[in-house]
C-alpha positions in Angstrom: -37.7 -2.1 -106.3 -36.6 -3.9 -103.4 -33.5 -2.8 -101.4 -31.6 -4.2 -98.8 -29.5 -2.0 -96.7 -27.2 -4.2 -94.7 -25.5 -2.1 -91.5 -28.7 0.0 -91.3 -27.8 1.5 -88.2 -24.4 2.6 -88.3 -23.4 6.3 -89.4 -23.5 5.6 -93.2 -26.7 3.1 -92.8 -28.8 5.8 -90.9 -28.4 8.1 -93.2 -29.1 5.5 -96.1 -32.2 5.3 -95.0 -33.3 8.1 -94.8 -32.0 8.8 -98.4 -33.4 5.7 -99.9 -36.7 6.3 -97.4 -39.3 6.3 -100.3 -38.0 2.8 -101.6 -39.5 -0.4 -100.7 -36.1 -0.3 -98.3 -35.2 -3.8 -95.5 -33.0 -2.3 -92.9 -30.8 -5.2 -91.9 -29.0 -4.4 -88.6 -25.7 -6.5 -87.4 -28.6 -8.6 -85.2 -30.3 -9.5 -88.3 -27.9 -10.8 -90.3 -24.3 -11.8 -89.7 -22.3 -11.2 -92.7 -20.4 -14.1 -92.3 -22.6 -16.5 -92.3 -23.2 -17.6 -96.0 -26.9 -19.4 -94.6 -28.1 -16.3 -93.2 -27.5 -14.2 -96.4 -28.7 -16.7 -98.8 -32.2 -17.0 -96.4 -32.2 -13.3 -96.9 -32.1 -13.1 -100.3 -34.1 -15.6 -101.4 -36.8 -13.8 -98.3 -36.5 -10.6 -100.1 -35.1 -10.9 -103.4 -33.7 -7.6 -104.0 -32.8 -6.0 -106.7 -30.5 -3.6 -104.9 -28.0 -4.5 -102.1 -26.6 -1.4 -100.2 -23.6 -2.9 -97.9 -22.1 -0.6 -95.2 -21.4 -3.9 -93.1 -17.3 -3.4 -92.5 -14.6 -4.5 -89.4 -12.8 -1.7 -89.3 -11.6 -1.0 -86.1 -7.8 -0.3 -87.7 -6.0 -0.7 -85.1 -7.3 -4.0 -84.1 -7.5 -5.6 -87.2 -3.1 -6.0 -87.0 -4.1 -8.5 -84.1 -6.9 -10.3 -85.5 -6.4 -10.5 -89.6 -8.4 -13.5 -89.7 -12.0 -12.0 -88.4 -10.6 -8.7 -90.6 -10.7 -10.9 -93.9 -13.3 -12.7 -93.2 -16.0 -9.7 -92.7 -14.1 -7.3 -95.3 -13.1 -9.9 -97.9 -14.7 -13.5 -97.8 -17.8 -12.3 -96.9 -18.1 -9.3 -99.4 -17.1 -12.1 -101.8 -20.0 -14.2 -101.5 -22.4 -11.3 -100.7 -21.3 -10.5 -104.4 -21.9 -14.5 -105.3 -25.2 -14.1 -104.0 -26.4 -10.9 -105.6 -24.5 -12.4 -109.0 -27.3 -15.4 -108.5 -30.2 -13.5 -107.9 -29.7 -10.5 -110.1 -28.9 -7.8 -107.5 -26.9 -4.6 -108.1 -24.4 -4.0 -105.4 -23.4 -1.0 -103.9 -20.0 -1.9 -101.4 -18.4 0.8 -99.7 -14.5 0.8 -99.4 -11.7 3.3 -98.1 -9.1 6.1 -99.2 -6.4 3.4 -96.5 -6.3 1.4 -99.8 -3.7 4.3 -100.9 -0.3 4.4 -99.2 -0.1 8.1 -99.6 3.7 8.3 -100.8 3.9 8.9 -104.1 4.0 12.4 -105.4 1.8 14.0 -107.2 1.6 16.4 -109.6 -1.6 19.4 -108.7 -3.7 19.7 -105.7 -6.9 19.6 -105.3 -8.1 22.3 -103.3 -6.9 25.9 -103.8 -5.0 26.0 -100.5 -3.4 22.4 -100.2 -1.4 21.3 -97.2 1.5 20.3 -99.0 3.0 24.0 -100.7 5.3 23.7 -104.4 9.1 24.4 -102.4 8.2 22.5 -99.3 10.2 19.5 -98.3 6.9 17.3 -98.6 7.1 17.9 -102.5 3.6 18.3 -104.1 0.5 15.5 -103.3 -2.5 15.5 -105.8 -5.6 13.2 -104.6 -5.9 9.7 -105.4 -7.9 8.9 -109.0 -10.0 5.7 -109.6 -7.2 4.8 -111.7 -4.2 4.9 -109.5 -2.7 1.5 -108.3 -3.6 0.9 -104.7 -1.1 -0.3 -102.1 -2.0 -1.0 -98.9 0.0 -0.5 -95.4 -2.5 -2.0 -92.9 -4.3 -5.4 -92.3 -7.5 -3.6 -92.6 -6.3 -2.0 -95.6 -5.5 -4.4 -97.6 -8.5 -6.9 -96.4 -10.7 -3.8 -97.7 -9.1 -4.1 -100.9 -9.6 -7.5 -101.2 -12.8 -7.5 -100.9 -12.6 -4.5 -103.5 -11.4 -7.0 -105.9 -13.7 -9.7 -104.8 -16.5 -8.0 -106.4 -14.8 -6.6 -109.4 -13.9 -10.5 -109.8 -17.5 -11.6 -109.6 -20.1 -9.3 -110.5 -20.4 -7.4 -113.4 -23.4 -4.5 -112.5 -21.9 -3.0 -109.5 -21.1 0.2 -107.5 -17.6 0.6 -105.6 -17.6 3.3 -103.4 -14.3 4.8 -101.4 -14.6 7.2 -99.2 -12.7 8.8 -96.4 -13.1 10.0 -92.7 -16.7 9.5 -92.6 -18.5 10.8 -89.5 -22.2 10.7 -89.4 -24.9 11.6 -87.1 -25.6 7.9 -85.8 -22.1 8.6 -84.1 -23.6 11.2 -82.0 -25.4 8.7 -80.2 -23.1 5.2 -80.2 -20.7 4.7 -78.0 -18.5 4.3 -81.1 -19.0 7.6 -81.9 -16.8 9.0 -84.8 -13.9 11.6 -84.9 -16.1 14.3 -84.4 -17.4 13.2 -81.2 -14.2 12.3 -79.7 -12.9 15.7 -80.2 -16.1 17.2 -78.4 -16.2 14.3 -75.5 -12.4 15.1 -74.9 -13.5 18.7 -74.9 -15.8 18.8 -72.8 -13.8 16.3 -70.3 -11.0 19.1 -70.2 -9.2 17.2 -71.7 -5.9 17.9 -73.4 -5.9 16.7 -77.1 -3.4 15.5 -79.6 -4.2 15.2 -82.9 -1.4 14.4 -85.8 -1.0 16.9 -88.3 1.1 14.7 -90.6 -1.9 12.4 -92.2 -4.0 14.8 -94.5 -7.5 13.7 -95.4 -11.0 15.0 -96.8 -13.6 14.7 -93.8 -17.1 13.3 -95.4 -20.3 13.7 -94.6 -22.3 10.5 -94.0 -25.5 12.3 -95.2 -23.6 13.9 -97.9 -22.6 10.9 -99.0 -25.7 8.5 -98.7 -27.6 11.5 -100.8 -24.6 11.1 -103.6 -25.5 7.2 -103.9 -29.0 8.1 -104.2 -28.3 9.4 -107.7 -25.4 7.2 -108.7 -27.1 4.3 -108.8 -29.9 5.6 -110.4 -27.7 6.6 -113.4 -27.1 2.8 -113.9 -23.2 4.1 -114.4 -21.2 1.4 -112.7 -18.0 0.7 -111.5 -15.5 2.4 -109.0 -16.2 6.0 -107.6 -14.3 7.6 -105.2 -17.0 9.8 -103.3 -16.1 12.3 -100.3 -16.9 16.3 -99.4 -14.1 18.4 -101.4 -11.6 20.1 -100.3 -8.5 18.8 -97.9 -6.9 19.0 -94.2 -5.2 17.5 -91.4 -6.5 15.5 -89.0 -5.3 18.7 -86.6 -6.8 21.0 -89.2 -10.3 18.9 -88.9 -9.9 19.1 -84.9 -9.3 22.9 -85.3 -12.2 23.9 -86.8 -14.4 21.2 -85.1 -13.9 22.7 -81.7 -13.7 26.5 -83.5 -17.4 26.0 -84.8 -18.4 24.9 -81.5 -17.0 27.5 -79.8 -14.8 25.2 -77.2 -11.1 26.3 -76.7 -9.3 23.1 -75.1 -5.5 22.7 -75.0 -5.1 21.7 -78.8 -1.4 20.9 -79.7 -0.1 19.0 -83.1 1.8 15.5 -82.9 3.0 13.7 -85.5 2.0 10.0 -86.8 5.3 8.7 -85.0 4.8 10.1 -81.9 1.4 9.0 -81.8 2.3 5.3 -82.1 -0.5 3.8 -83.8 -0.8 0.3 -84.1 -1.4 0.2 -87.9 0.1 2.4 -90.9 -2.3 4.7 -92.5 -1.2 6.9 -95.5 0.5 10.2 -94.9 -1.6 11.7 -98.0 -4.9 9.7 -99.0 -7.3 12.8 -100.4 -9.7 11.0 -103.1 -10.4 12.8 -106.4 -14.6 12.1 -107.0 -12.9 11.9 -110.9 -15.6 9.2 -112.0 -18.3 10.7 -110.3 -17.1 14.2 -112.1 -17.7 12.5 -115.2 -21.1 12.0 -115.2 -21.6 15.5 -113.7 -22.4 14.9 -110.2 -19.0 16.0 -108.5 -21.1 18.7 -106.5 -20.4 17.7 -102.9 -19.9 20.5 -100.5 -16.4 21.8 -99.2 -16.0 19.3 -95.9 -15.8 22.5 -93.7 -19.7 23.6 -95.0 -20.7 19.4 -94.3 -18.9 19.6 -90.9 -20.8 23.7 -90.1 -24.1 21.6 -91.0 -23.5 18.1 -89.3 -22.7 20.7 -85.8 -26.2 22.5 -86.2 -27.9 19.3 -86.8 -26.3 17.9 -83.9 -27.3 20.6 -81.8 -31.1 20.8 -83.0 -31.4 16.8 -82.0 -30.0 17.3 -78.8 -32.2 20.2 -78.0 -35.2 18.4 -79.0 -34.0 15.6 -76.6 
């Protein structure tokens, strides 16, 4: 079986690989094929003809995508919609990776689902419970809602597919990008003596890229498709996540709590946007790890590399 893996070196691609590394696996990197250009991925397919099409290929810089809504539509919507056209053609699954940002994170909800949520019964936020499969999406953001289109792009078109949301990925490949990845920024800051400020208002489940990629290993080999929300369990704050970031790597920097309007962000993003793996728990494979046990393992990993650099 033939795969193409398009984004093969960003943090979800890298670790793709190595997941999907006894497959007859094409890494495709940004320089090999430009998403956009419906010539380039026609020439690939018909070069390859795959019978699986793993797409990590995404604009989302958030932030930027408020100032340039064209190019966001055009990578995360037009393009995933004739990627799908193309696979529809030449009999290729797809597997397209979306985001919890599809959510606008205001509606209450009625359980948690970690044993310790953010939002307490009594408390003036009311009660949040993570986002199903099923729950209608609306968007607050450019790149939010150009996701989403693309989301429905493929639902549109093809009908053997794999959806995948996810939320606050951070993978090893950020380690060494200048992107980097949440993780990174908190250590960079860190070890700049820097002062941080993290919001505390916008609560999330930090996901392992390798955690992840290993997950869509053996979803698509279940032939089960459809929509799956896929992230590490459990649920925090963005302040929570730096906490115990710069607590397992025993770094004490001046750490304080802001909130989403003091921070000033360019584009919205949900206050509550937790993802419930409910599809995925269906077919028995809802054994990710809590995101603090990912985050403890992606720290050690990180260290290992670099010592062996």
């Amino acid at each position: 079986m033939t795969i193409l893996l398009i984004g093969a070196s960003g943090q979800l691609g890298s670790e793709l690989r190595q997941a999907f590394s006894d497959c007859d696996l094409v890494p495709l990197t940004h320089g090999d094929l430009e998403l956009t250009d419906r010539t380039q991925v026609w020439d690939m397919m018909h070069k390859y003809g795959p019978h699986l099409i793993l797409n990590t290929a995404a604009y989302h810089r958030v932030d930027e995508c408020e100032d340039f809504s064209g190019r966001a539509f055009d990578v995360n919507a037009v393009a995933v919609r004739d990627l799908a056209i193309a696979a529809k053609e030449f009999g290729a699954v797809l597997v397209h990776f979306s985001t919890d940002y599809v959510f606008d994170g205001r509606q209450p909800r009625p359980y948690p689902k970690s044993p310790q949520p953010p939002f307490t019964k009594g408390g003036h936020r009311g009660i949040s419970h993570p986002y199903r499969e099923g729950d209608v999406p609306k968007p607050l953001s450019v790149y939010a809602t150009s996701k989403l289109a693309g989301e429905y792009f493929v639902q549109a078109v093809l009908e053997r597919y794999y959806l995948i949301r996810t939320c606050g990925l951070y993978g090893l490949a950020g380690s060494r990008s200048k992107a980097g990845n949440f993780v990174e920024t908190m250590l960079r800051l860190a070890a700049d003596g820097r002062e941080i400020q993290v919001v505390g208002d916008q609560i999330v489940t930090p996901t392992s890229a390798k955690d992840l990629a290993h997950k869509v290993r053996q979803l698509v080999e279940t032939d089960a498709y459809g929509l799956y929300h896929i992230t590490n369990n459990g649920e925090c704050s963005w302040y929570q996540f730096a906490q115990a970031i710069l607590e397992l790597s025993g770094l004490r920097p001046h750490l304080t709590e802001t909130t989403s309007a003091a921070h000033g962000a360019r584009a919205a993003r949900p206050a509550y946007s937790v993802l419930d793996n409910a599809n995925l728990r269906s077919l028995g494979l809802d054994d990710l790890r809590e995101w603090r046990d990912a985050l403890a393992d992606y720290l050690a990993e990180r260290k290992r590399l670099q010592g062996e650099g």
